[in-house]
PyMOL Python script that loads the backbone (N, CA, C, O; Angstrom):
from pymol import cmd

cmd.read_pdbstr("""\
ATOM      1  N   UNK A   1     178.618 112.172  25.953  1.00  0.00           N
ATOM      2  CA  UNK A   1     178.769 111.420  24.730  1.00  0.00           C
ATOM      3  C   UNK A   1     179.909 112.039  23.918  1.00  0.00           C
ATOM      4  O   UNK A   1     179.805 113.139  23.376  1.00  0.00           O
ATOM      5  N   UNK A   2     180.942 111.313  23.869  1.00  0.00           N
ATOM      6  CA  UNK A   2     181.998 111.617  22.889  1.00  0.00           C
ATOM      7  C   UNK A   2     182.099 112.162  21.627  1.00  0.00           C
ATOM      8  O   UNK A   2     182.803 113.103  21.260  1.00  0.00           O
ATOM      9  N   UNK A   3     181.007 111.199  20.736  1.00  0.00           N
ATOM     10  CA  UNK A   3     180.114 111.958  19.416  1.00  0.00           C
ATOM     11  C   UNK A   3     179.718 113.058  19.304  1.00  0.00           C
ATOM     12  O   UNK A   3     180.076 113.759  18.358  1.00  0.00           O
ATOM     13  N   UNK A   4     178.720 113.566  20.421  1.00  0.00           N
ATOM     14  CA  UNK A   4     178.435 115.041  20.250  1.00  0.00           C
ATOM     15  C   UNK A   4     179.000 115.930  20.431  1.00  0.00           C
ATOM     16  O   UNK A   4     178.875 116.943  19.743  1.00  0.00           O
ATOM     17  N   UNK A   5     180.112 115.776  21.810  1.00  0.00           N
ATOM     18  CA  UNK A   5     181.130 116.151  21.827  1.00  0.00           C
ATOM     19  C   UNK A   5     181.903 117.092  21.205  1.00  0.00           C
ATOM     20  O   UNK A   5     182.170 118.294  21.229  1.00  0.00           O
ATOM     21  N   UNK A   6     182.308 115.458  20.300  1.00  0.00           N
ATOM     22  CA  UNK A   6     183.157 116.197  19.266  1.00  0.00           C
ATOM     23  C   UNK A   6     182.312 116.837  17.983  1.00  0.00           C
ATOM     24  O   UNK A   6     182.958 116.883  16.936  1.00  0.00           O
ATOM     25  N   UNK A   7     181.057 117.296  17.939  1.00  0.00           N
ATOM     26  CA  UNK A   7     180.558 117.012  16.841  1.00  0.00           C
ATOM     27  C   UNK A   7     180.487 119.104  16.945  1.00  0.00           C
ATOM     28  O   UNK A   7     180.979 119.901  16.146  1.00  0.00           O
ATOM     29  N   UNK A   8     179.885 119.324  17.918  1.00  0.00           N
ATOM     30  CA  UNK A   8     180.128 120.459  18.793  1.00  0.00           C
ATOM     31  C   UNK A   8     181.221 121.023  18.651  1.00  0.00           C
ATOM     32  O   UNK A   8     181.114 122.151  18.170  1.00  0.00           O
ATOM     33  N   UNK A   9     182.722 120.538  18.983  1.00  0.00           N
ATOM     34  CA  UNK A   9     183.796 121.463  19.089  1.00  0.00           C
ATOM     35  C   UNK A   9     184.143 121.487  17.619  1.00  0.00           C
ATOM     36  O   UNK A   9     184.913 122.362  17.222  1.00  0.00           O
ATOM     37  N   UNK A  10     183.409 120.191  16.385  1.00  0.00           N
ATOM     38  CA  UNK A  10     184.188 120.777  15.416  1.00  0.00           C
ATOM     39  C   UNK A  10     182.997 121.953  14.308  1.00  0.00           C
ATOM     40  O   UNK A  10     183.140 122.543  13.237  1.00  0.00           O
ATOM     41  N   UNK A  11     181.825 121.806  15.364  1.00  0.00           N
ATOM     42  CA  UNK A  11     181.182 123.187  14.753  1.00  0.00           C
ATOM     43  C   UNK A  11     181.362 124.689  14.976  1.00  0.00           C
ATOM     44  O   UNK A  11     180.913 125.565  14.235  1.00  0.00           O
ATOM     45  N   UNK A  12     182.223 124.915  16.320  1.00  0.00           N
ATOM     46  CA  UNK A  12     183.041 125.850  16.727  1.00  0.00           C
ATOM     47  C   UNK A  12     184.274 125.953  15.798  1.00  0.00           C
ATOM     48  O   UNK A  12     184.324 126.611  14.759  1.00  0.00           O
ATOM     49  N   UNK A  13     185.191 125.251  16.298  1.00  0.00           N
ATOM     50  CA  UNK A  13     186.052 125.392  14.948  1.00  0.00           C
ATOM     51  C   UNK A  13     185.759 126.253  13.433  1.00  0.00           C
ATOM     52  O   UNK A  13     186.391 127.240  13.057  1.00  0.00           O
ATOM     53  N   UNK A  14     184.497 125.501  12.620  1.00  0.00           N
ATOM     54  CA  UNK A  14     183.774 126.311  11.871  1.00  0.00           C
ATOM     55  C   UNK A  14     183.424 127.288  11.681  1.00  0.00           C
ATOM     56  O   UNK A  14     183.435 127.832  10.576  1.00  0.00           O
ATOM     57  N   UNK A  15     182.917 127.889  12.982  1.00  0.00           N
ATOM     58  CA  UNK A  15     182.631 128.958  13.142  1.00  0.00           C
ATOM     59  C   UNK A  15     183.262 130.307  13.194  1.00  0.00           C
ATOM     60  O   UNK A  15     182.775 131.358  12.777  1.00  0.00           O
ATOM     61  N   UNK A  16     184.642 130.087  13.879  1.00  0.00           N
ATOM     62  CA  UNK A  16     185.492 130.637  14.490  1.00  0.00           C
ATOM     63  C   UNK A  16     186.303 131.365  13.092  1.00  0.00           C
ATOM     64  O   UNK A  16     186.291 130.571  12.151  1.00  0.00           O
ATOM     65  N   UNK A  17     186.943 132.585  12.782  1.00  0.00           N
ATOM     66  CA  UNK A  17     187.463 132.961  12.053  1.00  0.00           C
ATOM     67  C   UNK A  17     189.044 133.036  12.023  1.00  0.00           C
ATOM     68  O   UNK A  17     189.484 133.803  12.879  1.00  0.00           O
ATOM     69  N   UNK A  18     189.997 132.419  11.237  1.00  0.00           N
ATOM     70  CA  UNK A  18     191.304 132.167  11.934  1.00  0.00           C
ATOM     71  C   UNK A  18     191.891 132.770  12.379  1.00  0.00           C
ATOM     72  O   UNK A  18     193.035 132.632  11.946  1.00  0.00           O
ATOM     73  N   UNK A  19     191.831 133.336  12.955  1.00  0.00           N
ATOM     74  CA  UNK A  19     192.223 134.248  14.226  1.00  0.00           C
ATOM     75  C   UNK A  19     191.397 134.368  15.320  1.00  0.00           C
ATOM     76  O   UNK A  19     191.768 134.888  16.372  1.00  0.00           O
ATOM     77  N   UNK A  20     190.120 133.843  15.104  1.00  0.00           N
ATOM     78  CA  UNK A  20     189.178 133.979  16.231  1.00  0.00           C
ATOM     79  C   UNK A  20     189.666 133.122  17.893  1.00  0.00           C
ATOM     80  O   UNK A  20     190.563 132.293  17.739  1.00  0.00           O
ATOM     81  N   UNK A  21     189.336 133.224  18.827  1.00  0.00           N
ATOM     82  CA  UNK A  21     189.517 133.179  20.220  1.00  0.00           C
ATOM     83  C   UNK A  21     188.182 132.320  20.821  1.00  0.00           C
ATOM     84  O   UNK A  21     187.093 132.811  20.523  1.00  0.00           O
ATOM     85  N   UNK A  22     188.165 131.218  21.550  1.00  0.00           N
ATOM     86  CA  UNK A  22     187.304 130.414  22.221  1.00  0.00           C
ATOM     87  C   UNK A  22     187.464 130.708  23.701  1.00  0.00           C
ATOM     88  O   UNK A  22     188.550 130.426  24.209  1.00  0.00           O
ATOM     89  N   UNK A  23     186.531 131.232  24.438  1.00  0.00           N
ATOM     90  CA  UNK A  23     186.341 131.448  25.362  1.00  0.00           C
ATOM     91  C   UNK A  23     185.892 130.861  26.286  1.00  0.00           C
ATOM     92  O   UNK A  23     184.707 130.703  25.994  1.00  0.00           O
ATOM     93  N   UNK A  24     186.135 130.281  27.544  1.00  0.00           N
ATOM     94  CA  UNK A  24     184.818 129.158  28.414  1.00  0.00           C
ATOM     95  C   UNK A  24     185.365 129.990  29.757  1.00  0.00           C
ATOM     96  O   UNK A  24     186.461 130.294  30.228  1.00  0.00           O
ATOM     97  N   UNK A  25     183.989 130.173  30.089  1.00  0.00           N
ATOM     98  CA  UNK A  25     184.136 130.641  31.352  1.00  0.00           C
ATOM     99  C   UNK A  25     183.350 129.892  32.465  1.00  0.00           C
ATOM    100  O   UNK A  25     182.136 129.805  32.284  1.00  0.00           O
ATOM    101  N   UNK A  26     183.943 129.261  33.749  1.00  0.00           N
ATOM    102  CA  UNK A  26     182.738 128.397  34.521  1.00  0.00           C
ATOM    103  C   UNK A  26     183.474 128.452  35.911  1.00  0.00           C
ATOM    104  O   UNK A  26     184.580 128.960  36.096  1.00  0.00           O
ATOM    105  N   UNK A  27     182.796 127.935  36.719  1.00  0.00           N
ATOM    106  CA  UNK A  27     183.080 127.896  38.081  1.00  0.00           C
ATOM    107  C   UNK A  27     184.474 126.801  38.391  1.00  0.00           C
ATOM    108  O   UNK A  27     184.893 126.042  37.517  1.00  0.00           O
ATOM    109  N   UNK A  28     185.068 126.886  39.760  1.00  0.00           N
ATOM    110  CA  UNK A  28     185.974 125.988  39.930  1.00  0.00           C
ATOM    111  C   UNK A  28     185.400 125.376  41.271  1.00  0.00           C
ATOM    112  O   UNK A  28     185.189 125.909  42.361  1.00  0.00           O
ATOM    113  N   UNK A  29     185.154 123.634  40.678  1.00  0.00           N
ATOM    114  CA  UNK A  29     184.521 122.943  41.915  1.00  0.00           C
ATOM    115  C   UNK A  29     185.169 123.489  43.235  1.00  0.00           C
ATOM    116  O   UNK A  29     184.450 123.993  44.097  1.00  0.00           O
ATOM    117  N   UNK A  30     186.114 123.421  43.346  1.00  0.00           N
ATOM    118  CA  UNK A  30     187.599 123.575  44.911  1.00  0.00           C
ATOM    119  C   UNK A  30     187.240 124.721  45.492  1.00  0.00           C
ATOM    120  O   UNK A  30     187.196 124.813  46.719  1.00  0.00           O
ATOM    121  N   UNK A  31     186.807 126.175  44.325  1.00  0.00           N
ATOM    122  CA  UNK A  31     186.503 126.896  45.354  1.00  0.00           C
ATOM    123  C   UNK A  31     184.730 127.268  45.735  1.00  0.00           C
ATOM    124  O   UNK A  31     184.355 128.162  46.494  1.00  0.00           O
ATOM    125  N   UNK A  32     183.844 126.306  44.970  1.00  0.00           N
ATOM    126  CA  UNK A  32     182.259 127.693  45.004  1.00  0.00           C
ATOM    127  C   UNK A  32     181.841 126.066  45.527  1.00  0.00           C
ATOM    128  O   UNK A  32     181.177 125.378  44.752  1.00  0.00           O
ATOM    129  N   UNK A  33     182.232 125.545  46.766  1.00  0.00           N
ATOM    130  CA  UNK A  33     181.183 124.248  47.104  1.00  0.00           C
ATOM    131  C   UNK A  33     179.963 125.023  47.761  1.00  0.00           C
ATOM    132  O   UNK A  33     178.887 124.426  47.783  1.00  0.00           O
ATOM    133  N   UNK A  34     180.037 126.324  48.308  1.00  0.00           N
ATOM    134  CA  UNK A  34     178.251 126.961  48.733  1.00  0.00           C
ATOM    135  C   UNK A  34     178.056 127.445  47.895  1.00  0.00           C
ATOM    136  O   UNK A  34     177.780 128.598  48.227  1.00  0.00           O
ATOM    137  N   UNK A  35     177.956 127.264  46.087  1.00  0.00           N
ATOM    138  CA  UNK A  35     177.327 128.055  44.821  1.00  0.00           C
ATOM    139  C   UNK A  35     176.885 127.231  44.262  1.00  0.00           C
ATOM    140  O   UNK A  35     177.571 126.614  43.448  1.00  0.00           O
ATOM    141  N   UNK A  36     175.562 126.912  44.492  1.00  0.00           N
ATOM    142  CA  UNK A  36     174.766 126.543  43.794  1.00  0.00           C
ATOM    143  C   UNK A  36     174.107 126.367  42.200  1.00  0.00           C
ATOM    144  O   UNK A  36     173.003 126.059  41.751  1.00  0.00           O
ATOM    145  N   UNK A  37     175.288 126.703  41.688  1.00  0.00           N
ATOM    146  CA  UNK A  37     174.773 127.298  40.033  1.00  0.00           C
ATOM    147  C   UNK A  37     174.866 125.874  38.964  1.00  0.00           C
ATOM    148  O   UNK A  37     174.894 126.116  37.757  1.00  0.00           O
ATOM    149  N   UNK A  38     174.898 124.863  39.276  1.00  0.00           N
ATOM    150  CA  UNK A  38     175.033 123.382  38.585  1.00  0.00           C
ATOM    151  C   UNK A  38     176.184 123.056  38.099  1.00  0.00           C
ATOM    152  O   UNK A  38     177.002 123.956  38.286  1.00  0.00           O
ATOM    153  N   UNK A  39     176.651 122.058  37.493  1.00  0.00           N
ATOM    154  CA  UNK A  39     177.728 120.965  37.791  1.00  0.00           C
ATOM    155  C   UNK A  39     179.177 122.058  36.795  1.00  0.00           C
ATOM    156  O   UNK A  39     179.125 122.709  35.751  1.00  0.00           O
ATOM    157  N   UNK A  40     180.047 121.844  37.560  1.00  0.00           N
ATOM    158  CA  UNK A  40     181.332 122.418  37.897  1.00  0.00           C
ATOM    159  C   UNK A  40     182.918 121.603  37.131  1.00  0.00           C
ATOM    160  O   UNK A  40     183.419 120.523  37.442  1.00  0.00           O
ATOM    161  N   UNK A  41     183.413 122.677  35.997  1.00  0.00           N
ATOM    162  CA  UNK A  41     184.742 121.385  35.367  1.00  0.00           C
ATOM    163  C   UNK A  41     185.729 121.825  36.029  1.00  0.00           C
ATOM    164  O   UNK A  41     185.683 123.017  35.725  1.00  0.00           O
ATOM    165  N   UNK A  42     186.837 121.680  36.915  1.00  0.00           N
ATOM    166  CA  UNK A  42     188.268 122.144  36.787  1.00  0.00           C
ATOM    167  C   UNK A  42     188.645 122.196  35.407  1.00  0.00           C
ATOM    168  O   UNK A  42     188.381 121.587  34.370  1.00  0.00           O
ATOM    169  N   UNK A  43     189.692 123.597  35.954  1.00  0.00           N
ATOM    170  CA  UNK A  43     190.030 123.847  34.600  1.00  0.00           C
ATOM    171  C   UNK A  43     191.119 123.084  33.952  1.00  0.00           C
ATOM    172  O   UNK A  43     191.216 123.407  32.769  1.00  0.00           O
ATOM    173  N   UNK A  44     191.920 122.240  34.294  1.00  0.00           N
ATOM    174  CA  UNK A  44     192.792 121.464  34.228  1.00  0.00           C
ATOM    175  C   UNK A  44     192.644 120.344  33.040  1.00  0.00           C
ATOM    176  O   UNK A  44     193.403 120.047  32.117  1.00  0.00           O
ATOM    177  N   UNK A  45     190.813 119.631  33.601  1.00  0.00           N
ATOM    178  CA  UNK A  45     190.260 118.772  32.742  1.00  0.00           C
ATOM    179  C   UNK A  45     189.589 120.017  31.201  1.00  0.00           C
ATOM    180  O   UNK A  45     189.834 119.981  29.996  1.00  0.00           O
ATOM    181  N   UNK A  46     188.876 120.789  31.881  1.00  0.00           N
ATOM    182  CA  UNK A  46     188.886 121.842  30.517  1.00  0.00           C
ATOM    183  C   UNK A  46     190.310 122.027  29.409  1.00  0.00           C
ATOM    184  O   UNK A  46     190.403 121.639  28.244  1.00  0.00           O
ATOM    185  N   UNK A  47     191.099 122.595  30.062  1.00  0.00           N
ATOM    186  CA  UNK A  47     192.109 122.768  28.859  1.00  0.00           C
ATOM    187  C   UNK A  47     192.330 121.440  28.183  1.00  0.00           C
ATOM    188  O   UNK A  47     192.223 121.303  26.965  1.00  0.00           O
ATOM    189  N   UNK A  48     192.717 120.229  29.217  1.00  0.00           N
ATOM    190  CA  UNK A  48     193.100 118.683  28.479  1.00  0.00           C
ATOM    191  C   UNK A  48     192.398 118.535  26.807  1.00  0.00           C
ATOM    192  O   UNK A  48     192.954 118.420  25.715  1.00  0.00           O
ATOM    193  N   UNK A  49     190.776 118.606  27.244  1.00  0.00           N
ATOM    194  CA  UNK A  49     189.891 118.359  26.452  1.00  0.00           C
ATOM    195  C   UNK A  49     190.076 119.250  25.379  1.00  0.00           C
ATOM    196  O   UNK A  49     190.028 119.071  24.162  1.00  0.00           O
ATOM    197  N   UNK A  50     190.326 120.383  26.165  1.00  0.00           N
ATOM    198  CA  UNK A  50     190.039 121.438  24.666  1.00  0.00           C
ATOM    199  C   UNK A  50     191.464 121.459  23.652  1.00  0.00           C
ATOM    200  O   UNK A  50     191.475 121.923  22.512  1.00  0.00           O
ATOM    201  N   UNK A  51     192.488 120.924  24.261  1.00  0.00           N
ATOM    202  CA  UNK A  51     194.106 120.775  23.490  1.00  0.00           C
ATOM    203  C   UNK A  51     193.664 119.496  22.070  1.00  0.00           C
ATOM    204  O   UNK A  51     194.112 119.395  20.928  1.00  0.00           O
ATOM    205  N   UNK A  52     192.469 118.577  22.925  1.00  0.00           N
ATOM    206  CA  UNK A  52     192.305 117.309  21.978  1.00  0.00           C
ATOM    207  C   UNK A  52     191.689 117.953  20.807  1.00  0.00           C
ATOM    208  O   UNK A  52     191.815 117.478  19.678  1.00  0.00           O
ATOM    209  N   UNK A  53     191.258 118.647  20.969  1.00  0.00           N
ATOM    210  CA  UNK A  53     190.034 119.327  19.478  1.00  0.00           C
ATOM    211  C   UNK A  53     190.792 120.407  18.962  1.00  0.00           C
ATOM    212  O   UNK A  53     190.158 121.226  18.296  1.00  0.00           O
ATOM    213  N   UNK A  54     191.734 120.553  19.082  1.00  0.00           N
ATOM    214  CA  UNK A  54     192.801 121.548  18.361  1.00  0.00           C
ATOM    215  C   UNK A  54     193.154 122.854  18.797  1.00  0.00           C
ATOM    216  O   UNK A  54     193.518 123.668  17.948  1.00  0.00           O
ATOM    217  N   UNK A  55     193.097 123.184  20.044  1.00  0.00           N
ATOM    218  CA  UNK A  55     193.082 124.513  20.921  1.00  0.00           C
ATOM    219  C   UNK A  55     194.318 124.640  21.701  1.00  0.00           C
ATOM    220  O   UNK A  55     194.678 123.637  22.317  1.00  0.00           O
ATOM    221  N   UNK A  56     195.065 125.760  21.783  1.00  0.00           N
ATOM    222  CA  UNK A  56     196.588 125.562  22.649  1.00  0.00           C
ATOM    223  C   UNK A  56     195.461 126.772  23.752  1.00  0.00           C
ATOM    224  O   UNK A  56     194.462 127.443  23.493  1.00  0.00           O
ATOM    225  N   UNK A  57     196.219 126.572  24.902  1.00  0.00           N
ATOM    226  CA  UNK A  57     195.370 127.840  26.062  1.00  0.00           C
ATOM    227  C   UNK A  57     196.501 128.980  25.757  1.00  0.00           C
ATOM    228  O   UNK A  57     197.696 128.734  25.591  1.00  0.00           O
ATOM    229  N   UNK A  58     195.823 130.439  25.709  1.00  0.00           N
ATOM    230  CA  UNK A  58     196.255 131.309  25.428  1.00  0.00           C
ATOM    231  C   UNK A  58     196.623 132.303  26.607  1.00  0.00           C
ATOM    232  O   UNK A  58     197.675 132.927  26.750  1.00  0.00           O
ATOM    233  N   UNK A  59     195.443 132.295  27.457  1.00  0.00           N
ATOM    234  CA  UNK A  59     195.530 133.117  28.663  1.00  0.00           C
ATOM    235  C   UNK A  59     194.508 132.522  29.763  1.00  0.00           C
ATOM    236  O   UNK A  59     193.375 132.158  29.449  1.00  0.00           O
ATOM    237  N   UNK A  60     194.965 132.464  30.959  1.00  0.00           N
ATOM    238  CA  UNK A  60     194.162 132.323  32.192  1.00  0.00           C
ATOM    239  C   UNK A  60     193.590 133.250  33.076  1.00  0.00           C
ATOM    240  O   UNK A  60     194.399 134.134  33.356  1.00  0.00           O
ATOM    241  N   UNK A  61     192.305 133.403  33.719  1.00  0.00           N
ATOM    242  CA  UNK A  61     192.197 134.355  34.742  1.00  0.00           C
ATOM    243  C   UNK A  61     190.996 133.864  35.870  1.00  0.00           C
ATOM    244  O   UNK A  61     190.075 133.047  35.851  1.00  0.00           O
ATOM    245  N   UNK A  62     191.462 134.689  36.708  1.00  0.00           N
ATOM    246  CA  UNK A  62     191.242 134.425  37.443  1.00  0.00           C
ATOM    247  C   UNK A  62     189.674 135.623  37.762  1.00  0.00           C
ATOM    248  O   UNK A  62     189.923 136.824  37.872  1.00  0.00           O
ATOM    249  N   UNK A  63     188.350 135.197  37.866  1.00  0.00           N
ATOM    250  CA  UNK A  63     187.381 136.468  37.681  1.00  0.00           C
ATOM    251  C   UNK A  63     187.281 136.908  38.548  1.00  0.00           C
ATOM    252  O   UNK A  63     187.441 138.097  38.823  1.00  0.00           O
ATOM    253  N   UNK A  64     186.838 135.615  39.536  1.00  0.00           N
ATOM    254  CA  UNK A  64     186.503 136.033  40.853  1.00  0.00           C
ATOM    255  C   UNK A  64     186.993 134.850  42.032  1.00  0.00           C
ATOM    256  O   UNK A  64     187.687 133.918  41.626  1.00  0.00           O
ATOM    257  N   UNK A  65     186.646 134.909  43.373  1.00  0.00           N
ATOM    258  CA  UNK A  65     187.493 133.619  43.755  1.00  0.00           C
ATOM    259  C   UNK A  65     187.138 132.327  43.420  1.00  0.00           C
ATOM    260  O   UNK A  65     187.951 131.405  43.481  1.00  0.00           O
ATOM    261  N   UNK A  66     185.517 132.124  42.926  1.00  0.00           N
ATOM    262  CA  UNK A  66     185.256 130.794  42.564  1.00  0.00           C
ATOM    263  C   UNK A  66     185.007 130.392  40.969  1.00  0.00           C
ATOM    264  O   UNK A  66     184.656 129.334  40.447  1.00  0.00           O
ATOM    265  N   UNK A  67     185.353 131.745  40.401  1.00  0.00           N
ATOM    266  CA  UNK A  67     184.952 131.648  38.514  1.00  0.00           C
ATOM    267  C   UNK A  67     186.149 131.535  37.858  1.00  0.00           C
ATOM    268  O   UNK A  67     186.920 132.336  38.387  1.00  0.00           O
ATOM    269  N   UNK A  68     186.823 130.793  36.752  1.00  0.00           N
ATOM    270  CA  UNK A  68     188.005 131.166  36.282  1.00  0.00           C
ATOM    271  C   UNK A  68     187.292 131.271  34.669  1.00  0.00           C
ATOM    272  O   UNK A  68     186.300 130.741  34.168  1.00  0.00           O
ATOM    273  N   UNK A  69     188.454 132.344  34.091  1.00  0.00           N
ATOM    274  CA  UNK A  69     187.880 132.302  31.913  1.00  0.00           C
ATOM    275  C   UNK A  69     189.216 131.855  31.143  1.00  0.00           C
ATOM    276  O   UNK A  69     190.247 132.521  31.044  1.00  0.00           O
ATOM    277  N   UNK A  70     189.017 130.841  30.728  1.00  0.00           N
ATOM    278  CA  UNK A  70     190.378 130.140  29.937  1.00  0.00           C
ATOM    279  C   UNK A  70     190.145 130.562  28.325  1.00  0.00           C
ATOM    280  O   UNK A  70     189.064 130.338  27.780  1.00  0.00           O
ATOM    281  N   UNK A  71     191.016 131.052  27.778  1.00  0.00           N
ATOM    282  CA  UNK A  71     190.775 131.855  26.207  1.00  0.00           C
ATOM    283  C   UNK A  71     191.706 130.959  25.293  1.00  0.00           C
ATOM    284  O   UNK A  71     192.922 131.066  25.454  1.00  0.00           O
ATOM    285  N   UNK A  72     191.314 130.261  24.538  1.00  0.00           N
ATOM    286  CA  UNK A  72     192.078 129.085  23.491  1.00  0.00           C
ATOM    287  C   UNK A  72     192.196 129.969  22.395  1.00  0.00           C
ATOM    288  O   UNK A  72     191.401 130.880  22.163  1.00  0.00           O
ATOM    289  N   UNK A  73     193.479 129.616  21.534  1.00  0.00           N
ATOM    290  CA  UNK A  73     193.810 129.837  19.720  1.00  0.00           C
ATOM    291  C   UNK A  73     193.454 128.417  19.242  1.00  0.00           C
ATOM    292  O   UNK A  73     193.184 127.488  20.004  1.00  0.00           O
ATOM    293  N   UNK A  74     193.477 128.365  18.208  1.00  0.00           N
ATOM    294  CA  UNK A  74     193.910 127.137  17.494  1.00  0.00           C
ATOM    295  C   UNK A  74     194.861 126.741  17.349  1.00  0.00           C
ATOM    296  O   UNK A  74     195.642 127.549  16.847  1.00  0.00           O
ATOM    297  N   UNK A  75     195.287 125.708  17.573  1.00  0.00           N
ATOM    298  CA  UNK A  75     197.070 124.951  17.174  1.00  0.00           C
ATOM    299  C   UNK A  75     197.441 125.028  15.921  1.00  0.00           C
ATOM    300  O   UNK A  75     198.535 124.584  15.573  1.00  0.00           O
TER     301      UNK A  75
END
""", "prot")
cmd.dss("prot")
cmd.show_as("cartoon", "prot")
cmd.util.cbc("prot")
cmd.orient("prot")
């Protein structure tokens, strides 16, 4: 739902102190198809989404071969 969505990233926002850092860390469908741990975003569609709610990506990494942690500023 789009509504909650956004209702969510703009309570983060809130939260966040201007300088503060948003963190998401999750699996990458392409590489953990035998990891069982429930449903999976590329990070590609992650950053898209998170640029719409006011976030530039700051740094990428790589954790492990099937986990990546994408770290947003605010725009």
């Amino acid at each position: 739902n789009n509504e909650a969505r956004a209702g969510f990233m703009e309570s983060i926002k809130k939260a966040l102190k201007p300088d503060g850092r948003l963190v998401i860390i999750d699996n990458d469908p392409e590489r953990s198809d035998d990891v069982d741990d429930g449903p999976r975003i590329h990070e590609d569609l992650v950053i898209g989404q998170v640029w719409h709610y006011g976030y530039k990506l700051i740094a990428r990494h790589q954790i492990v071969p099937e986990r990546y942690m994408l770290i947003f500023e605010r725009r």
